[in-house]
C-alpha positions as CSV (number, residue, x, y, z in Angstrom):
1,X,0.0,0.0,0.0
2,X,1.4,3.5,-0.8
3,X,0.2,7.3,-0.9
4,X,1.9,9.8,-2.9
5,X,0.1,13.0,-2.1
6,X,1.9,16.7,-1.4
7,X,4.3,15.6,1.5
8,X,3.8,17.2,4.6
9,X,6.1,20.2,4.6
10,X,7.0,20.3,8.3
11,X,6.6,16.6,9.0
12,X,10.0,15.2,11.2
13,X,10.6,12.0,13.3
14,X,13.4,11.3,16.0
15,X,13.0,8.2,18.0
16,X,15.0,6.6,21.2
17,X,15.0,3.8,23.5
18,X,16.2,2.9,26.7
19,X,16.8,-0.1,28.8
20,X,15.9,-0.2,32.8
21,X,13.5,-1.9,35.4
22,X,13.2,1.1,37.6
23,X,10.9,3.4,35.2
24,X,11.4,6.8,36.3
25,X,15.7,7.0,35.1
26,X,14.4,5.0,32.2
27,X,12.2,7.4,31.0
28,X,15.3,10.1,31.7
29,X,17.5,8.0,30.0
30,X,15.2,7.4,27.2
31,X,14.3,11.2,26.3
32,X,18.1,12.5,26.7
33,X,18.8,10.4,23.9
34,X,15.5,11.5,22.4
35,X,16.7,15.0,22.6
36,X,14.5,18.2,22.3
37,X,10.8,17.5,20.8
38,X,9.5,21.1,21.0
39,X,6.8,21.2,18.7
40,X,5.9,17.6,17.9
41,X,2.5,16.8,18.4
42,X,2.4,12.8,18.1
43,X,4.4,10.8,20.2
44,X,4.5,6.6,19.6
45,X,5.4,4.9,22.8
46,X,6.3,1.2,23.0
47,X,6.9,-1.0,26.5
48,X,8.2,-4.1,27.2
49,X,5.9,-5.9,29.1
50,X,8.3,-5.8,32.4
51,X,7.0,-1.9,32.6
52,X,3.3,-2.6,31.9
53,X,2.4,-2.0,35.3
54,X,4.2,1.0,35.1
55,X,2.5,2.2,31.8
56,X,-0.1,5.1,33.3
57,X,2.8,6.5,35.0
58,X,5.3,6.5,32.5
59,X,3.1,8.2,29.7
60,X,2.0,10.6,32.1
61,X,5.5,11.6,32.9
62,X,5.9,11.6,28.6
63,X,3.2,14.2,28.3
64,X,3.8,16.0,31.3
65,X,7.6,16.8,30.1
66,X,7.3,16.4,26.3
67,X,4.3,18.7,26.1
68,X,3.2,16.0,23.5
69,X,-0.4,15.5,24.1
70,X,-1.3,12.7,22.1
71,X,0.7,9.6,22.6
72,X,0.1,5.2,20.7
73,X,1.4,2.6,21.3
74,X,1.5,-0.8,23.4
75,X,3.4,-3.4,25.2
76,X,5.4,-6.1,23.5
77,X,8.0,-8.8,24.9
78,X,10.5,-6.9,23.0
79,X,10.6,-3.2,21.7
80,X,13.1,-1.8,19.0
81,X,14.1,1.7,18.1
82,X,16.5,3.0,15.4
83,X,18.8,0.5,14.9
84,X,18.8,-1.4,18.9
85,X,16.2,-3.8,20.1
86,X,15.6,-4.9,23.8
87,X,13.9,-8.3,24.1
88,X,12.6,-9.8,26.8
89,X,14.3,-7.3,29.3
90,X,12.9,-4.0,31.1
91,X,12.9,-1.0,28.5
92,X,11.1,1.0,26.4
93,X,10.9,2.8,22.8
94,X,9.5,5.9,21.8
95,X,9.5,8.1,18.7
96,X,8.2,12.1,18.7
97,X,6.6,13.2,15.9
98,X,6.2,16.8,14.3
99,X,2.7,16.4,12.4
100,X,0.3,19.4,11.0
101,X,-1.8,18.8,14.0
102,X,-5.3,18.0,11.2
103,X,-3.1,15.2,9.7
104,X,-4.0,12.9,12.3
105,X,-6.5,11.7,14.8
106,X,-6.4,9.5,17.9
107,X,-9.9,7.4,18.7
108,X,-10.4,5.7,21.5
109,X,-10.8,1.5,22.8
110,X,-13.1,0.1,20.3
111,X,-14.3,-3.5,22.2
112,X,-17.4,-4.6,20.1
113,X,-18.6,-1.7,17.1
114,X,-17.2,1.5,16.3
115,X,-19.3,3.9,17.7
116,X,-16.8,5.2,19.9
117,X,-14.8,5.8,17.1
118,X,-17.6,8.1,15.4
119,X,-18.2,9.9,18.5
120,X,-14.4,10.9,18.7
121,X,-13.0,10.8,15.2
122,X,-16.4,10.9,13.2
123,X,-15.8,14.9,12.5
124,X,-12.2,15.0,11.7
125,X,-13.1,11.8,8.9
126,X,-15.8,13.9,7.3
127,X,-13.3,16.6,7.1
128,X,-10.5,14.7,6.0
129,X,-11.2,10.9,5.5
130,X,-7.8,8.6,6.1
131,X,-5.9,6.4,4.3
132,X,-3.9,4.5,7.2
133,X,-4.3,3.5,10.7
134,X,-1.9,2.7,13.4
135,X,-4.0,0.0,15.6
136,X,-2.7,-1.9,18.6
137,X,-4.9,-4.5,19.8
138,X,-5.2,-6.8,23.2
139,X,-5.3,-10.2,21.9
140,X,-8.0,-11.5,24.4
141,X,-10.7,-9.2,22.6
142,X,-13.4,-10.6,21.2
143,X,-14.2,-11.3,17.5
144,X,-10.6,-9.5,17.1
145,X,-10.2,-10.3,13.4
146,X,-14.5,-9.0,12.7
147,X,-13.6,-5.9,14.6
148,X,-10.3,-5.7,13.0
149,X,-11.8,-6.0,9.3
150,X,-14.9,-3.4,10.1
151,X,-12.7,-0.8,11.2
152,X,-10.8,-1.1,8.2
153,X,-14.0,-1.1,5.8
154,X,-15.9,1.7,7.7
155,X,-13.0,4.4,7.8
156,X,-11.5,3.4,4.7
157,X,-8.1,2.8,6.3
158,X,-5.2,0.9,5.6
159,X,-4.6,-0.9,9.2
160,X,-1.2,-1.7,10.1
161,X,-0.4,-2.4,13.5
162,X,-0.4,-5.4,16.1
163,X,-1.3,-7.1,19.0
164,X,-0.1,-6.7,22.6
165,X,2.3,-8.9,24.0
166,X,2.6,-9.4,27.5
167,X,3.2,-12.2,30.6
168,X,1.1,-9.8,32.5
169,X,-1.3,-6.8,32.3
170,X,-1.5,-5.6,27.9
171,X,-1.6,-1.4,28.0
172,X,-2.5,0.6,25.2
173,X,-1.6,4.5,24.6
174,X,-5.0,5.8,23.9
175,X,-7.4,8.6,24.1
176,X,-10.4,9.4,26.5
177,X,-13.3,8.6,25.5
178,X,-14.2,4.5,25.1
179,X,-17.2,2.5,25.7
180,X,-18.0,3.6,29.2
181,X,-18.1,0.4,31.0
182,X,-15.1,0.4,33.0
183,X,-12.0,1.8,34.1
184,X,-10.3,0.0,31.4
185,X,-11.8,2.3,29.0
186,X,-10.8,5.6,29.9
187,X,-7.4,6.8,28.6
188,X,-5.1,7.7,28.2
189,X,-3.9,3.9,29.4
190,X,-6.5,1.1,28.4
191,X,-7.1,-2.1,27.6
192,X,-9.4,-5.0,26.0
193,X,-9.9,-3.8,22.0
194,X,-8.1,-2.1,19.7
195,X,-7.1,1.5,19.6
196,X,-4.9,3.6,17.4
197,X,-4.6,6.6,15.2
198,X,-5.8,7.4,11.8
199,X,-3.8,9.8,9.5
200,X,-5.0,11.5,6.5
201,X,-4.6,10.9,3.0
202,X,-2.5,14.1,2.7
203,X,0.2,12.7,4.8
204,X,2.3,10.1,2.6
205,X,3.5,6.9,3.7
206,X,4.4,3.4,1.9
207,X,3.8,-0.1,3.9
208,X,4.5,-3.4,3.3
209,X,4.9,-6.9,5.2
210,X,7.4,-9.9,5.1
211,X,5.7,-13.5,5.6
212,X,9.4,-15.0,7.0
213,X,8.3,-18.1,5.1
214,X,9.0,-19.6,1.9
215,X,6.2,-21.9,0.2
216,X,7.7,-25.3,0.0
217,X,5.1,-26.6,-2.6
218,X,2.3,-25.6,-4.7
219,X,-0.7,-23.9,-3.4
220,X,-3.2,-27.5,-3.1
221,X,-7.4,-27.7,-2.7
222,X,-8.4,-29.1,0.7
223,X,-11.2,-31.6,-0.5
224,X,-12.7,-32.9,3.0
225,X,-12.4,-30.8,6.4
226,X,-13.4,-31.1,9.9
227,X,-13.0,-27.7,11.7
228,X,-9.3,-27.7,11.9
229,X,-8.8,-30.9,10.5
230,X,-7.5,-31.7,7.1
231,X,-8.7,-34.4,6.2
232,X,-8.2,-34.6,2.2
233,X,-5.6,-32.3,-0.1
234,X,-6.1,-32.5,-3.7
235,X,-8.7,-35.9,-2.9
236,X,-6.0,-37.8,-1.2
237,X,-5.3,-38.3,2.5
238,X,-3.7,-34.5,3.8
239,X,-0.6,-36.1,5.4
240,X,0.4,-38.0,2.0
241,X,0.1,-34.8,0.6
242,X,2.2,-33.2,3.3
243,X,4.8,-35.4,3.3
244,X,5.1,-35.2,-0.4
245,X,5.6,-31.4,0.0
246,X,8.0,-31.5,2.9
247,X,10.3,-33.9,1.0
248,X,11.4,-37.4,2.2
249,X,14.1,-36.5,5.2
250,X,11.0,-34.5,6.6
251,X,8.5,-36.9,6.2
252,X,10.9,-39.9,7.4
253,X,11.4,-37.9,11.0
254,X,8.3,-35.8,11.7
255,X,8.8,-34.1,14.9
256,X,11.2,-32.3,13.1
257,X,8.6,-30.3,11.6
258,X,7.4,-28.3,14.9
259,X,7.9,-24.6,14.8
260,X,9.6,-25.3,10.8
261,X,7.0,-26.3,8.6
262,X,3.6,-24.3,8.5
263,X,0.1,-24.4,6.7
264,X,-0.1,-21.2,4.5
265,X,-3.9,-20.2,3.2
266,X,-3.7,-18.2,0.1
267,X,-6.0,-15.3,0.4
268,X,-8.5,-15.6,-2.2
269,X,-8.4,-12.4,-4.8
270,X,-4.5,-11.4,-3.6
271,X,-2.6,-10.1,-6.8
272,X,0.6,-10.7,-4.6
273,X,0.2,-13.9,-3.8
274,X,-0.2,-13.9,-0.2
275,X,-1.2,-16.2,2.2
276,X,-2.0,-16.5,6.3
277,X,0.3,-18.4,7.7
278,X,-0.9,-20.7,10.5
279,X,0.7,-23.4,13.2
280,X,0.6,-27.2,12.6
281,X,-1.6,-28.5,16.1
282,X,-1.5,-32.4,15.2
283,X,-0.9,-35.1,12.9
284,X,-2.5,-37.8,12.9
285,X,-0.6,-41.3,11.4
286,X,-3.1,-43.7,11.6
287,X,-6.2,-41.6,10.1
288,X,-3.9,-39.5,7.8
289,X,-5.1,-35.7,8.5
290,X,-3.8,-32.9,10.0
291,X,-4.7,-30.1,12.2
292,X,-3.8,-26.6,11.9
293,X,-4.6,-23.3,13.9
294,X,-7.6,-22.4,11.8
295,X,-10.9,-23.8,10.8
296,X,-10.9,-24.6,6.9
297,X,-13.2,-25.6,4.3
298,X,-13.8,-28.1,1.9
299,X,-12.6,-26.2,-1.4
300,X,-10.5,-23.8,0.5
301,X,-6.8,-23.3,-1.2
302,X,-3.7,-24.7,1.2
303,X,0.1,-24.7,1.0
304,X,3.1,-25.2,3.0
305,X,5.9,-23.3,3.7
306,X,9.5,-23.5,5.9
307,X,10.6,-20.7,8.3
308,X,14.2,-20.5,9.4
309,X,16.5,-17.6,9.2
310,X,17.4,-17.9,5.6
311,X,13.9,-17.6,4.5
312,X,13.1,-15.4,6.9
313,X,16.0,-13.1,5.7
314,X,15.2,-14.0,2.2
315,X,11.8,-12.9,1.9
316,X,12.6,-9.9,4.3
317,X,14.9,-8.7,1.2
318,X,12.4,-9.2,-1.2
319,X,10.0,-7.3,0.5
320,X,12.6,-4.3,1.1
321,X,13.0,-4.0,-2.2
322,X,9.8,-3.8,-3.7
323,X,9.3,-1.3,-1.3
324,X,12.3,0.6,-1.8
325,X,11.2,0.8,-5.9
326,X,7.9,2.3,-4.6
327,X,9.5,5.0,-2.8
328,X,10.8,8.0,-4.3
329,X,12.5,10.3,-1.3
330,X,14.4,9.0,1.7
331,X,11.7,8.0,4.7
332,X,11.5,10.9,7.3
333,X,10.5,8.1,9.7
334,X,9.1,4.1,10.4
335,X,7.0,2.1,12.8
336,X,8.3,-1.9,12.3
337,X,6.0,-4.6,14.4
338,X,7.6,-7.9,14.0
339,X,6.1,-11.2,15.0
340,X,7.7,-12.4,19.2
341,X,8.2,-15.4,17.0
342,X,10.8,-14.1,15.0
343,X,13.6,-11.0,16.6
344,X,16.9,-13.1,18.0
345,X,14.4,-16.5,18.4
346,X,14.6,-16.3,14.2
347,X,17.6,-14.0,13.6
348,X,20.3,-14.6,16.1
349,X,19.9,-10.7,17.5
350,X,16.7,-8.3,16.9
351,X,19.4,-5.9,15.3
352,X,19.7,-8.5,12.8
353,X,16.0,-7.8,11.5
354,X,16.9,-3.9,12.0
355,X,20.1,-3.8,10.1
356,X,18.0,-5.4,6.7
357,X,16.3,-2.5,7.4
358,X,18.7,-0.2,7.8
359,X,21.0,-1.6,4.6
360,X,17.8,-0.5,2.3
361,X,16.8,2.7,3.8
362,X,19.7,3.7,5.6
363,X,19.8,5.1,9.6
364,X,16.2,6.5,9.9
365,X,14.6,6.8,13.0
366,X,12.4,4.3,14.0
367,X,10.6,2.6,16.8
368,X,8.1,-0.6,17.3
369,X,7.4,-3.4,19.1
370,X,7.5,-7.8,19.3
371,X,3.7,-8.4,19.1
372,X,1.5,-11.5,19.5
373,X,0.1,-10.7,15.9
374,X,0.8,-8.7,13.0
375,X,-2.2,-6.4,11.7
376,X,-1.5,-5.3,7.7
377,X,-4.0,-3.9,5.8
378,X,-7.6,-5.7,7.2
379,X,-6.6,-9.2,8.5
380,X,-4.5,-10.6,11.4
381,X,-1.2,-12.2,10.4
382,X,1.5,-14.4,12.2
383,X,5.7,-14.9,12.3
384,X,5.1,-11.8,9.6
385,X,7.0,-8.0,10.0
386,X,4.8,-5.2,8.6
387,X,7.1,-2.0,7.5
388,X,5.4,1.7,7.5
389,X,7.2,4.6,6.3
390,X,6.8,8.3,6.7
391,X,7.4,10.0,3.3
């Protein structure tokens, strides 16, 4: 997805992070490196989870010395700035922003319909409509993927963005103003749905996602299903079919294939080819099926791909590169969300995944989070990276 309106004249990023369980030098840590923000107006703020209890204090101590009013973001095992990630340890990322203030728009936790989106945002959309969203979103909500696709639809929005990670409470930087019906609804610190901000069309950015798996066959037809089950590919039993695709040292030994081999479901009308990629449950010998982390449908497409490093890295190139054509300045600034599942787990270091980055757009600033899910364009992805740039 990519805008190309009139840039924004005055539009500047910096971004920091810092590393520390005790929040408050953290915080003073973080914004000496951020150096002086006078006159930014958006401010994108990124936890690990170790701080989420911390999270109303720390963004109130943000706003309070910043002067930024409006502050994103969520908690994630790991956080990244610039070219540094933290995983897995206390710290925290955050990026100030210098917007024309009408170029953007918080709206508050959305749990079930949008309505306190219209009762927020509904003016400023009439005025100026949006063609991206920011969204982070707790993965305990309900109907997340519904919610996630109307939000999309009804604002017109392209949603990037991703879900909260955490071993504990799962913060979002928000606005005033939510459903009402508890405390975890007020703002500026909430929780249970999604939240975000929308930007307007005049503000130009480019996205794009990496899967961080290769297909390892062609894209089949499931031909009998039983809510997760596979039980036929292509009219033959599913695990002949999978073991045909995962090759014979693969199919001889198959515990090997946990957390290496995955189901991939092309999305139906994609002129890019892409796919959701989903985890392999069970397997079932005797009967021949398999299960995967979604329901499927008899005449639904299937196919299976490998994730280790050197796809990951692979496909990571290839998406940095059709995005690189597509831009035609040097980014000004960029939110990366990258899957828990892949940072030093996939890549040996997080500034690994950063420096791929880096090598195609050179030293911009940059902040975002490890989340639980990857949110690109209107559906929920998995082990994926999604890319936003600030033109």
């Amino acid at each position: 997805m990519t805008t190309t309106p009139a840039p924004a004249d005055e539009a500047t990023f910096q971004a920091a992070a810092a590393a520390g369980s005790d929040w408050g030098p953290t915080v003073k840590s973080c914004l000496e490196s951020l150096g002086p923000v006078e006159g930014c107006t958006l401010g994108f703020l990124y936890l690990t989870d170790a701080l989420a209890d911390q999270a109303t204090s720390i963004v109130t101590l943000l706003r309070g010395v910043t002067g930024i009013p409006h502050w994103v973001g969520t908690t994630g095992i790991g956080v990244c700035a610039n070219g540094h990630t933290l995983f897995d340890e206390p710290g925290m990322a955050v990026m100030a922003a210098r917007l024309p203030p009408e170029s953007f728009h918080l709206f508050p936790m959305l749990t079930e319909g949008l309505e306190p989106l219209r009762r927020k945002a509904g003016p400023w959309l009439d005025r100026h409509g949006s063609s991206l969203a920011l969204v982070h979103a707790d993965p305990r909500t309900k109907n997340l993927a519904g919610l996630v696709s109307t939000l999309s639809e009804e604002t017109g929005s392209f949603l990037v963005g991703g879900l909260s990670a955490s071993r504990g409470s799962f913060p979002q930087f928000t606005m005033p103003g939510g459903t009402g019906t508890g405390a975890g609804t007020a703002g500026p610190v909430a929780e249970g749905g999604v939240s975000g901000v929308l930007f307007a069309p005049d503000l130009p950015v480019a996205t794009a996602h990496t899967q961080g798996c290769v297909p390892i066959g062609p894209a089949r037809s499931i031909t009998a299903a039983d809510g997760d089950k596979v039980l036929e590919i292509d009219g033959r039993p599913a695990l002949e079919i999978f073991k045909q695709d995962i090759g014979p040292d693969l199919a001889a030994d198959l515990p090997r294939v946990a957390g290496l081999i995955f189901a991939g479901l092309p999305i139906t009308g994609s002129d890019t080819g892409d796919y959701l990629v989903r985890d392999l449950v069970a397997i079932d010998p005797r009967a021949g099926w398999i299960s995967i982390a979604e329901e499927v449908r008899t005449g639904q497409p299937i196919l299976f791909t490998r994730r280790d490093r050197a796809s990951a890295e692979a496909d990571m190139r290839r998406m940095l590169a059709a995005l690189k054509k597509r831009v035609s300045t040097r980014p000004k600034g960029a939110i990366y969300v990258s899957c828990i599942a892949r940072g030093p787990s996939l890549f040996g270091s997080g500034d690994n995944e950063l420096a791929l980055i880096r090598e195609a757009f050179g030293p911009i600033p940059l902040v975002g989070f490890y989340a639980a899910g990857e949110i690109s364009h209107q559906r929920l992805y998995g082990y994926t990276g999604v890319l936003t740039l600030f033109l």
